[in-house]
PyMOL Python script that loads the backbone (N, CA, C, O; Angstrom):
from pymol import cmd

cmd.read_pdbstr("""\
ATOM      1  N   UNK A   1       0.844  -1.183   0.000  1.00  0.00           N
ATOM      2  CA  UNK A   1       0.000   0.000   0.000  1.00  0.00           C
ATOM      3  C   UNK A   1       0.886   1.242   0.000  1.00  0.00           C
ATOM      4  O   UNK A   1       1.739   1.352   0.881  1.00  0.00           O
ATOM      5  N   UNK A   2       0.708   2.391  -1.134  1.00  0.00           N
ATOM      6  CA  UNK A   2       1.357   3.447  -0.906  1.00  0.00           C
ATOM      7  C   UNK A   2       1.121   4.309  -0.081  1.00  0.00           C
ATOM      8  O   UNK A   2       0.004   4.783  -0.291  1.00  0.00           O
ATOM      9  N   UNK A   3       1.835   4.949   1.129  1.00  0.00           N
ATOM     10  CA  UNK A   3       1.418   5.889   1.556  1.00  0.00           C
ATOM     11  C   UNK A   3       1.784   7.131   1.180  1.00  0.00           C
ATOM     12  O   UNK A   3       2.708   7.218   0.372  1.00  0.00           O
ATOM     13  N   UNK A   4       1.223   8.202   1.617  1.00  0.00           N
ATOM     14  CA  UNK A   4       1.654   9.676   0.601  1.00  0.00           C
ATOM     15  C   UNK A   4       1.519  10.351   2.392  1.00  0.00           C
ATOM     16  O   UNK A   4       0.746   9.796   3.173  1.00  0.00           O
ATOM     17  N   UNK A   5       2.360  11.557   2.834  1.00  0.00           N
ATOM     18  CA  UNK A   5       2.278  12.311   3.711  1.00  0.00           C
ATOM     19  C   UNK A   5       1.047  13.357   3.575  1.00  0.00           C
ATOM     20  O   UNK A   5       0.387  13.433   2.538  1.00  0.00           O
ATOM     21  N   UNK A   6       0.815  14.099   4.636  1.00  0.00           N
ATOM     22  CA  UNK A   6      -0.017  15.722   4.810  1.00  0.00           C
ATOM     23  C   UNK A   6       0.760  16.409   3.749  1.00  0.00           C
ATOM     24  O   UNK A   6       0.175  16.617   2.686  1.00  0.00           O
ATOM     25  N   UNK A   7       2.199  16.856   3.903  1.00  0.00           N
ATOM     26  CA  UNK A   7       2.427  17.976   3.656  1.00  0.00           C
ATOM     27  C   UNK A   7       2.961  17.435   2.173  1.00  0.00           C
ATOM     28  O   UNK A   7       3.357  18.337   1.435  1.00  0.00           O
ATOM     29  N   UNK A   8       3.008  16.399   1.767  1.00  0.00           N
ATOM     30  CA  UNK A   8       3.728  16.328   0.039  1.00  0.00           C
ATOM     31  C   UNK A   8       2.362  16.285  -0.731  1.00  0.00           C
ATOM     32  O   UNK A   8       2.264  16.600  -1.917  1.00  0.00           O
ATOM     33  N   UNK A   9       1.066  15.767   0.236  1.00  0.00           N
ATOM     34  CA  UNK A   9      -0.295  16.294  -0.275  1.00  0.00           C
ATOM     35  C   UNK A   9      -0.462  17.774  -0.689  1.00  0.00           C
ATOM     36  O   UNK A   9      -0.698  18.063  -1.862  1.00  0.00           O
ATOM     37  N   UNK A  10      -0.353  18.598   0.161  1.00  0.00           N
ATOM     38  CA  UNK A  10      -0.614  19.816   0.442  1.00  0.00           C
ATOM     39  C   UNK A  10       0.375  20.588  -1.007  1.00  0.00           C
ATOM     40  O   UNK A  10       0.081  21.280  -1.982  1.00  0.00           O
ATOM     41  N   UNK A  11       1.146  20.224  -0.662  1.00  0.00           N
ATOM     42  CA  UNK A  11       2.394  20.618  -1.617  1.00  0.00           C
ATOM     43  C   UNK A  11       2.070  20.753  -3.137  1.00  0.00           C
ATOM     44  O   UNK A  11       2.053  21.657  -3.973  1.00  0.00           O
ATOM     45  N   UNK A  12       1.827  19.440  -3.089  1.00  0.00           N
ATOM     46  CA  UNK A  12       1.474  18.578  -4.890  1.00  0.00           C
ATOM     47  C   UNK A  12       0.263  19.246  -5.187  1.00  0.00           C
ATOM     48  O   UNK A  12       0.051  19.697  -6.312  1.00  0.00           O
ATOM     49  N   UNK A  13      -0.534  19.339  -4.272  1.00  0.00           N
ATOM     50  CA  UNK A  13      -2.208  20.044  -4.491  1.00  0.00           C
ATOM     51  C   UNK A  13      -1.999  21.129  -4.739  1.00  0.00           C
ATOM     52  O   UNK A  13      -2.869  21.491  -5.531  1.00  0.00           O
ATOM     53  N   UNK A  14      -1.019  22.274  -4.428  1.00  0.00           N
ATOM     54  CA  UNK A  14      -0.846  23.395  -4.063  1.00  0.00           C
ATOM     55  C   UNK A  14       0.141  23.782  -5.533  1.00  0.00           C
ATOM     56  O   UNK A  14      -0.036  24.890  -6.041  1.00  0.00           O
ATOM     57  N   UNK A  15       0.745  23.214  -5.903  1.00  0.00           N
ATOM     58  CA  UNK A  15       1.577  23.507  -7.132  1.00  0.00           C
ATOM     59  C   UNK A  15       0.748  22.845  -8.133  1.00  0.00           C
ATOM     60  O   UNK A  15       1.132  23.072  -9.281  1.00  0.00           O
ATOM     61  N   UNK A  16      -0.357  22.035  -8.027  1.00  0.00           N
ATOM     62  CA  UNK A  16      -0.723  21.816  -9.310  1.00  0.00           C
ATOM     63  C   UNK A  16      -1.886  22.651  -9.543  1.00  0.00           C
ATOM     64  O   UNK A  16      -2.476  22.639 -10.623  1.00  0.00           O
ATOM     65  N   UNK A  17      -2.309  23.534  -8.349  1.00  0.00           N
ATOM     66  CA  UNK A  17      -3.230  24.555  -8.511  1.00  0.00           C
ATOM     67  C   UNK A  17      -2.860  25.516  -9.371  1.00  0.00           C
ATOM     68  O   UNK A  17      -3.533  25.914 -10.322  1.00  0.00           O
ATOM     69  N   UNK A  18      -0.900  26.210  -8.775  1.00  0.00           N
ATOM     70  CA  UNK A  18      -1.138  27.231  -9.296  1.00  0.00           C
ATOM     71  C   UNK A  18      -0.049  27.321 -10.692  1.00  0.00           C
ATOM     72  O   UNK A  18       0.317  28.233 -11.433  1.00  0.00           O
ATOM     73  N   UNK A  19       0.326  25.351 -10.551  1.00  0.00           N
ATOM     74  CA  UNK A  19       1.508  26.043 -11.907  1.00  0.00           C
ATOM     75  C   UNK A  19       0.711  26.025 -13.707  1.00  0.00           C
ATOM     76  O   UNK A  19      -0.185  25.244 -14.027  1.00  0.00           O
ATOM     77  N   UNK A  20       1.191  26.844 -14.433  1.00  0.00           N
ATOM     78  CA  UNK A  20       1.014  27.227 -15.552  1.00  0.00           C
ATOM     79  C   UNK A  20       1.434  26.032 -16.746  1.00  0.00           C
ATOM     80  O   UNK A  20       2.272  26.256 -17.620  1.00  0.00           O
ATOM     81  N   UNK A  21       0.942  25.173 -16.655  1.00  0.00           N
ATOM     82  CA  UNK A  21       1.294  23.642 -17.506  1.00  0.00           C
ATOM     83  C   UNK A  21       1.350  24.799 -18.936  1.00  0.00           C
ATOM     84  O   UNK A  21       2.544  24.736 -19.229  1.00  0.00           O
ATOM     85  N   UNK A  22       0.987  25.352 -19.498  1.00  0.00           N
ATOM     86  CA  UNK A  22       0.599  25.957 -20.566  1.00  0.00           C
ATOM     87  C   UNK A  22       2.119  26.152 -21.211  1.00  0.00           C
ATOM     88  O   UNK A  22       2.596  25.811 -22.293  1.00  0.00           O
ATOM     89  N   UNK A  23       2.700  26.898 -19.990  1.00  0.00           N
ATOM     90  CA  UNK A  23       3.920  27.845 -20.386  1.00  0.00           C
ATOM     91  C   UNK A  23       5.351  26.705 -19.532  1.00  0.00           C
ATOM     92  O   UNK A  23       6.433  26.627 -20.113  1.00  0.00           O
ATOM     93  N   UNK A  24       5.230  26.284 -18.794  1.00  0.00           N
ATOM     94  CA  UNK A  24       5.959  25.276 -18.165  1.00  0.00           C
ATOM     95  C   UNK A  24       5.943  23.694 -18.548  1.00  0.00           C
ATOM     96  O   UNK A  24       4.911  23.121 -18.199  1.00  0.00           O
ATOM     97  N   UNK A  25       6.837  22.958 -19.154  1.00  0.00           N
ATOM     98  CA  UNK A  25       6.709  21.657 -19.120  1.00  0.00           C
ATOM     99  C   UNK A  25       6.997  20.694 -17.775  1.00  0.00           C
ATOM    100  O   UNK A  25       7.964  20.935 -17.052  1.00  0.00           O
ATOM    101  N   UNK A  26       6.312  19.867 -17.569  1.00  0.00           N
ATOM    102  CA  UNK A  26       6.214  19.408 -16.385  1.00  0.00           C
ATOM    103  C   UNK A  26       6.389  17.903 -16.678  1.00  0.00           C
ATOM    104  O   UNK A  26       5.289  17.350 -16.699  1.00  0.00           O
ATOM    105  N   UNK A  27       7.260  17.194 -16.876  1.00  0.00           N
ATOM    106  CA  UNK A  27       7.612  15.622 -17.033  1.00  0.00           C
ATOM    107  C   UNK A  27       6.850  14.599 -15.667  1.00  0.00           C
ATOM    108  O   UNK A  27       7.087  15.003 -14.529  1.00  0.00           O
ATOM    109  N   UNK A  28       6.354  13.879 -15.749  1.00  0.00           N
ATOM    110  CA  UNK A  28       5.635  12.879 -14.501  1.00  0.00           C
ATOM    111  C   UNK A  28       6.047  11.378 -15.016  1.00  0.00           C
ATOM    112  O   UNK A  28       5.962  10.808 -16.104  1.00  0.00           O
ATOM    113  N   UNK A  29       6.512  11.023 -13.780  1.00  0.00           N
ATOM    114  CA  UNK A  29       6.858   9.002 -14.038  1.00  0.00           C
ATOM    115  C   UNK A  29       7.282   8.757 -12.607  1.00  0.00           C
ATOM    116  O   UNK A  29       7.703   9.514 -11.733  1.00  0.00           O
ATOM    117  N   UNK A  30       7.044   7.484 -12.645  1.00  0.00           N
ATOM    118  CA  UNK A  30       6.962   6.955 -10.981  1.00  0.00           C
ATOM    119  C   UNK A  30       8.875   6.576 -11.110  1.00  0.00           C
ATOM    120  O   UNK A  30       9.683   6.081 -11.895  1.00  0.00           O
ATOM    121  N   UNK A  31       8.794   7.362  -9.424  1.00  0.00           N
ATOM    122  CA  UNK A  31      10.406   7.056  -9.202  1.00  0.00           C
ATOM    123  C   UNK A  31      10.763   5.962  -7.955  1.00  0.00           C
ATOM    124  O   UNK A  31      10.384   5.891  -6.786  1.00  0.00           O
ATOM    125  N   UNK A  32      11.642   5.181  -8.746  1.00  0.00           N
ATOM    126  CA  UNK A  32      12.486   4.485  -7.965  1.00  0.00           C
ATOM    127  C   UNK A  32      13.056   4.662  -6.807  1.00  0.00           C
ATOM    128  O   UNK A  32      13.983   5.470  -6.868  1.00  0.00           O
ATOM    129  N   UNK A  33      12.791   4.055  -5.391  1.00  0.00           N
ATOM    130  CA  UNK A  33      12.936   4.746  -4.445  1.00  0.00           C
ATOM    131  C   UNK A  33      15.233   4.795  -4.169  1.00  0.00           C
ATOM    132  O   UNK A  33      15.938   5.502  -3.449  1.00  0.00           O
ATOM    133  N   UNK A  34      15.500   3.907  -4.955  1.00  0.00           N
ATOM    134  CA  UNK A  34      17.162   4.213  -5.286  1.00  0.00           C
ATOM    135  C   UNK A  34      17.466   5.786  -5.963  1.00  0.00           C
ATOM    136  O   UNK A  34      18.276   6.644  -5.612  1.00  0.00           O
ATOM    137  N   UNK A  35      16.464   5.775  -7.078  1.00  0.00           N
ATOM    138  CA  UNK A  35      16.731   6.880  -7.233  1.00  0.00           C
ATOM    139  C   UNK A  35      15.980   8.080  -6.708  1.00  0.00           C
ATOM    140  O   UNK A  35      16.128   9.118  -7.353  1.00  0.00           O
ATOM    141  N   UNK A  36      15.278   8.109  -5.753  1.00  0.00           N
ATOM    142  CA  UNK A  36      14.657   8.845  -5.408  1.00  0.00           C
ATOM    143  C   UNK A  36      15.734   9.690  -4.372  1.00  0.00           C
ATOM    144  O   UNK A  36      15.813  10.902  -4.173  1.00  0.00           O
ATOM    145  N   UNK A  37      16.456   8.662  -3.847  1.00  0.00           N
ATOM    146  CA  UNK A  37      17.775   8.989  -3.036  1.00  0.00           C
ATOM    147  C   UNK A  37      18.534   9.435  -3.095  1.00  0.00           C
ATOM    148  O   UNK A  37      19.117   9.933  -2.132  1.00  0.00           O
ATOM    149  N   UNK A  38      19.004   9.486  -4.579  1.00  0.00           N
ATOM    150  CA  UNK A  38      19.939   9.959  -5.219  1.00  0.00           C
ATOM    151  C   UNK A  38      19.672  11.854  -5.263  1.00  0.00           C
ATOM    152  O   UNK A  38      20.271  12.811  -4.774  1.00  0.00           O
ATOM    153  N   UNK A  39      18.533  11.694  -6.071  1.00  0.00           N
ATOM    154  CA  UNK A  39      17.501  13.201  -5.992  1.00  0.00           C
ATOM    155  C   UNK A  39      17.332  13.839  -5.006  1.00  0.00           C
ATOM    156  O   UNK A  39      17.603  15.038  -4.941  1.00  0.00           O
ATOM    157  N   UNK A  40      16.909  13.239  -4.167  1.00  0.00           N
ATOM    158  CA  UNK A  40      17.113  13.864  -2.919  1.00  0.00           C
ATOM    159  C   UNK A  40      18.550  14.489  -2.607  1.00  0.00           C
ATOM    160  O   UNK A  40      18.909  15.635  -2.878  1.00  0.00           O
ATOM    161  N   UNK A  41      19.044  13.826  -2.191  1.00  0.00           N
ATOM    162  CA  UNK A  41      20.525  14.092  -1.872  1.00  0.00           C
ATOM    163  C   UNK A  41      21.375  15.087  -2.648  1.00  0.00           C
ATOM    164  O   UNK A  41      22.268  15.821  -2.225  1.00  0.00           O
ATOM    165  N   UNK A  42      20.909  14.946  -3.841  1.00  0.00           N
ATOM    166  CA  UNK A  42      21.737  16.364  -5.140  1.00  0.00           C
ATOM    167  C   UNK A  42      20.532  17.660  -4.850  1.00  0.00           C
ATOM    168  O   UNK A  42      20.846  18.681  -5.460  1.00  0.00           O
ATOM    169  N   UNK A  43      19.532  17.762  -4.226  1.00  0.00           N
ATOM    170  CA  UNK A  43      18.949  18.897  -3.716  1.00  0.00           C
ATOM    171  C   UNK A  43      19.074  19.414  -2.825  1.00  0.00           C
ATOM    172  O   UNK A  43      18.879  20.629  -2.813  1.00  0.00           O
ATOM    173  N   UNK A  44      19.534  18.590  -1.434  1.00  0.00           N
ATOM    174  CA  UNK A  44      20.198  18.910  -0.714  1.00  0.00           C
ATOM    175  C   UNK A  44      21.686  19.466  -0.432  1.00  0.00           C
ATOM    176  O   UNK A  44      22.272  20.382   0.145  1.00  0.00           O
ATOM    177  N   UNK A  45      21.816  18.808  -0.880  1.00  0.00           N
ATOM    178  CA  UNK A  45      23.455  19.113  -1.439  1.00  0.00           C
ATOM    179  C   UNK A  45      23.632  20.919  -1.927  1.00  0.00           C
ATOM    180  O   UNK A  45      24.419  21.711  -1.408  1.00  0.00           O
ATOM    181  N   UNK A  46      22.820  21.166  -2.856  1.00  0.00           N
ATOM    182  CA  UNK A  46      22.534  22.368  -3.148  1.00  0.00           C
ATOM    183  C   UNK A  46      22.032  23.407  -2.259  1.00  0.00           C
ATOM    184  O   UNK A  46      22.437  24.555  -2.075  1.00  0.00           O
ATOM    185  N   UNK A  47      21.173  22.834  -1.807  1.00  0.00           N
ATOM    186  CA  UNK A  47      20.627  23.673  -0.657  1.00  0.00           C
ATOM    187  C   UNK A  47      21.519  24.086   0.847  1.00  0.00           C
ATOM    188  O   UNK A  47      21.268  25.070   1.543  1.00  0.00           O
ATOM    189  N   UNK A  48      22.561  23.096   1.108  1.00  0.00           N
ATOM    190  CA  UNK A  48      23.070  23.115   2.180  1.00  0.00           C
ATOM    191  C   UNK A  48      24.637  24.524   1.362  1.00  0.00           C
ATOM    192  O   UNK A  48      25.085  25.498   1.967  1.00  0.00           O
ATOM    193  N   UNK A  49      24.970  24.131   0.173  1.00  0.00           N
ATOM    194  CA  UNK A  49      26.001  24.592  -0.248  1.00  0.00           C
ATOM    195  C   UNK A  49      25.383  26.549  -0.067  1.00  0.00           C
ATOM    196  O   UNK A  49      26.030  27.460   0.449  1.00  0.00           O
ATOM    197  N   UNK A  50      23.949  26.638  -0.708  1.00  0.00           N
ATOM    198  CA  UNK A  50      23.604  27.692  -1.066  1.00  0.00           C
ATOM    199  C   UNK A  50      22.999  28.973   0.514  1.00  0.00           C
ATOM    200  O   UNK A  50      22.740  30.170   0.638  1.00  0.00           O
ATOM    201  N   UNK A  51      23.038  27.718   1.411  1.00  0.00           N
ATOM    202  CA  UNK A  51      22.910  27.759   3.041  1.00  0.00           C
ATOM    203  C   UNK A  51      24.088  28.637   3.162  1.00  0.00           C
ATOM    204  O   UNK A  51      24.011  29.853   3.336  1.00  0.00           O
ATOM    205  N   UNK A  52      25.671  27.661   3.019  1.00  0.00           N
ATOM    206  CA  UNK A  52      26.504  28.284   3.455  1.00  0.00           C
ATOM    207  C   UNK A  52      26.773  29.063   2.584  1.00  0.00           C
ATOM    208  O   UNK A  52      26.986  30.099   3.213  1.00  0.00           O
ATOM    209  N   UNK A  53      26.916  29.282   1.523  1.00  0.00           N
ATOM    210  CA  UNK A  53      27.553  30.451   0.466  1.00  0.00           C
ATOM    211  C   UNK A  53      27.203  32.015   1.047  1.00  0.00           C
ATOM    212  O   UNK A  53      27.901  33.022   1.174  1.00  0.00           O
ATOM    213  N   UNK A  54      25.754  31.710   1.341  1.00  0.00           N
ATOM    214  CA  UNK A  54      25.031  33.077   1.943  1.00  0.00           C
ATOM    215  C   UNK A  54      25.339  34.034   3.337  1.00  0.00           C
ATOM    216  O   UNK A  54      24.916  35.126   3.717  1.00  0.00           O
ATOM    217  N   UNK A  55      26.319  33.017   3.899  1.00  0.00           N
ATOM    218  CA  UNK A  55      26.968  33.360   5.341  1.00  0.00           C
ATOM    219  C   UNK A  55      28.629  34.418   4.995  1.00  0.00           C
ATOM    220  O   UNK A  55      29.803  34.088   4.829  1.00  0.00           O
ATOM    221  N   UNK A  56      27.951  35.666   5.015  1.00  0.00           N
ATOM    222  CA  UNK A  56      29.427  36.865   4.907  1.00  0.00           C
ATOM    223  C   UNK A  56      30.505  36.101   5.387  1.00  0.00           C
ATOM    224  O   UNK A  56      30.332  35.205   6.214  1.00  0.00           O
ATOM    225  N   UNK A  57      31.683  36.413   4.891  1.00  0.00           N
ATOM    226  CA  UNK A  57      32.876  35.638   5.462  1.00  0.00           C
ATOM    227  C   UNK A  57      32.667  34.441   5.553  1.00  0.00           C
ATOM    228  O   UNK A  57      33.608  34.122   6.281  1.00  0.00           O
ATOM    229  N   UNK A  58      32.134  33.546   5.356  1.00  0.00           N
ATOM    230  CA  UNK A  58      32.130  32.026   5.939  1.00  0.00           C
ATOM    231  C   UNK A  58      33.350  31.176   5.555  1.00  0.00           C
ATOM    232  O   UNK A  58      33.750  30.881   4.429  1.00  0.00           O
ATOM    233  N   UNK A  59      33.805  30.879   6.663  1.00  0.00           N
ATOM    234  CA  UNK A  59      35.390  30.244   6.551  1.00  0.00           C
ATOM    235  C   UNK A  59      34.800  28.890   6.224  1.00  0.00           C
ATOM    236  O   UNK A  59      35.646  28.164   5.702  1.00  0.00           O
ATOM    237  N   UNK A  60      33.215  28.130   6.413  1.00  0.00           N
ATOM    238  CA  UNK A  60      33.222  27.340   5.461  1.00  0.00           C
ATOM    239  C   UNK A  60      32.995  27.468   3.691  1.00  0.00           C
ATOM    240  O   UNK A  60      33.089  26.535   2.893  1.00  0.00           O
ATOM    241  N   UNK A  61      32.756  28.541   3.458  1.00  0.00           N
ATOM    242  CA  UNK A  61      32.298  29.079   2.274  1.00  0.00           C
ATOM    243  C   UNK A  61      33.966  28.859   1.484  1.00  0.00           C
ATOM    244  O   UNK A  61      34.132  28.460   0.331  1.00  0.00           O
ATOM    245  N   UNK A  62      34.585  29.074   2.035  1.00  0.00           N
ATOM    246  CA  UNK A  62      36.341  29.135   1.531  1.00  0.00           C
ATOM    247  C   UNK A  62      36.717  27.715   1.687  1.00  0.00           C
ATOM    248  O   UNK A  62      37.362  27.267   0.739  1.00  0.00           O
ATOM    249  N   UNK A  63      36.463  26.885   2.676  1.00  0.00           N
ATOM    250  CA  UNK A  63      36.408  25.409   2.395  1.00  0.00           C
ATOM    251  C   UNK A  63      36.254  24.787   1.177  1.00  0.00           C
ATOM    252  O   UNK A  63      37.054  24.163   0.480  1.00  0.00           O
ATOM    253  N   UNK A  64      34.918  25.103   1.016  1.00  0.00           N
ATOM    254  CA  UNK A  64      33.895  24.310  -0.194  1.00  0.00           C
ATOM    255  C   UNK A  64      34.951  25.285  -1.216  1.00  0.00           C
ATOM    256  O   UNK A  64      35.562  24.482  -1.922  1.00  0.00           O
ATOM    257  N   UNK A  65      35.249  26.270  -1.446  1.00  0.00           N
ATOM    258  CA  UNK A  65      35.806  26.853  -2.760  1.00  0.00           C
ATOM    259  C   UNK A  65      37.083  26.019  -3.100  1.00  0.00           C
ATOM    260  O   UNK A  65      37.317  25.695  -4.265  1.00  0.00           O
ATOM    261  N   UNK A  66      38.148  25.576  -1.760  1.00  0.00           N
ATOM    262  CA  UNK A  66      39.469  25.297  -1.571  1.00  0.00           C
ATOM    263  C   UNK A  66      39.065  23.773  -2.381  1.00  0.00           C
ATOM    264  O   UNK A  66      39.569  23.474  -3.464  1.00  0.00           O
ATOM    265  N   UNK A  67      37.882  22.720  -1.506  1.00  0.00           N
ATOM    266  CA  UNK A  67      37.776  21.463  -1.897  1.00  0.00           C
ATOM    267  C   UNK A  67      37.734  21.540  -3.704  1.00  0.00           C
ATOM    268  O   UNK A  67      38.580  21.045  -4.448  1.00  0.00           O
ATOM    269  N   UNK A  68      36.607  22.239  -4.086  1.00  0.00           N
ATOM    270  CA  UNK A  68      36.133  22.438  -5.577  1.00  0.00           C
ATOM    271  C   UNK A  68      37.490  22.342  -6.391  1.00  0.00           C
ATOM    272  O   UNK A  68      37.614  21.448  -7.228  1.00  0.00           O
ATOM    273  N   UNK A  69      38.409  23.162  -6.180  1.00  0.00           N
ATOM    274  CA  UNK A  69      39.300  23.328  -6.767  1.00  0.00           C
ATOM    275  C   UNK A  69      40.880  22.769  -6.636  1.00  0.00           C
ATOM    276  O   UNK A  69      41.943  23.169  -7.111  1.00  0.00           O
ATOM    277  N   UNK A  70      40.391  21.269  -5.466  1.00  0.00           N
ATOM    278  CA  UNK A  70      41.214  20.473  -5.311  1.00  0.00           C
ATOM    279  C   UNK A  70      42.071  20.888  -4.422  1.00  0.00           C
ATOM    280  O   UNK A  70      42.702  19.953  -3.930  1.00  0.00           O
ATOM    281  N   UNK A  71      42.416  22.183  -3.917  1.00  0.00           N
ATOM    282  CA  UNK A  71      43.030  22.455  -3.030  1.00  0.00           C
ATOM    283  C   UNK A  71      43.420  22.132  -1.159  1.00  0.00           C
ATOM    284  O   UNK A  71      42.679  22.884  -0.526  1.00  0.00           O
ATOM    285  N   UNK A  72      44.054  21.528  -0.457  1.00  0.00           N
ATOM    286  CA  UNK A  72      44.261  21.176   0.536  1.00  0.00           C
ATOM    287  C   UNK A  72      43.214  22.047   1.994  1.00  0.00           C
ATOM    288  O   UNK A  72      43.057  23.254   1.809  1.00  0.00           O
ATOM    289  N   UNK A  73      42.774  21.648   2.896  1.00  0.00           N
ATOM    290  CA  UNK A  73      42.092  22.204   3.258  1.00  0.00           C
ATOM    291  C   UNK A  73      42.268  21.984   5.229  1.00  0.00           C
ATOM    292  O   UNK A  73      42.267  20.885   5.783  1.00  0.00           O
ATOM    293  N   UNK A  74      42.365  22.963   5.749  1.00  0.00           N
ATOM    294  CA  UNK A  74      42.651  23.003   6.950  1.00  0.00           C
ATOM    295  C   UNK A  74      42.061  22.942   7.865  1.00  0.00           C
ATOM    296  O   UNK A  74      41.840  24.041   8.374  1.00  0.00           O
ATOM    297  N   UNK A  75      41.447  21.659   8.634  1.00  0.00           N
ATOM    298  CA  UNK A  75      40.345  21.672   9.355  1.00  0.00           C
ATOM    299  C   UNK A  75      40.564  22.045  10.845  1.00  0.00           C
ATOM    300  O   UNK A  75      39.607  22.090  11.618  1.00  0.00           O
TER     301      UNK A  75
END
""", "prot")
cmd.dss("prot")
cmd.show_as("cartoon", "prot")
cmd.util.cbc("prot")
cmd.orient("prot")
């Protein structure tokens, strides 16, 4: 039995109210919960990076630049 949460209800109901299928393409297919993991995780990933980027000075912000670019990094 699938279960679906409140809030990915709310969510899904709520964006299919107000998005514009017209002008937006919107792809739908049932996902693999392997790859669902994967997806997850590369959004997060983003989100946590775009977390710290936003922090003035962030001596982790100079981390993540040092790693990117292969550079040695001083913990």
């Amino acid at each position: 039995m699938e279960q679906i949460g409140i809030y990915e209800q709310l969510i899904t109901q709520v964006v299919e109210q107000n998005l514009n299928r017209e002008r937006f393409y919107v792809g739908e297919r049932v996902l693999e919960s392997a790859e669902a993991a994967t997806w997850l995780s590369r959004f997060l990933a983003k989100l946590v990076e775009h977390a710290i980027n936003a922090i003035p000075n962030s001596s982790y912000s100079y981390r993540i630049e040092r790693v990117r670019s292969g550079q040695p990094v001083n913990l």
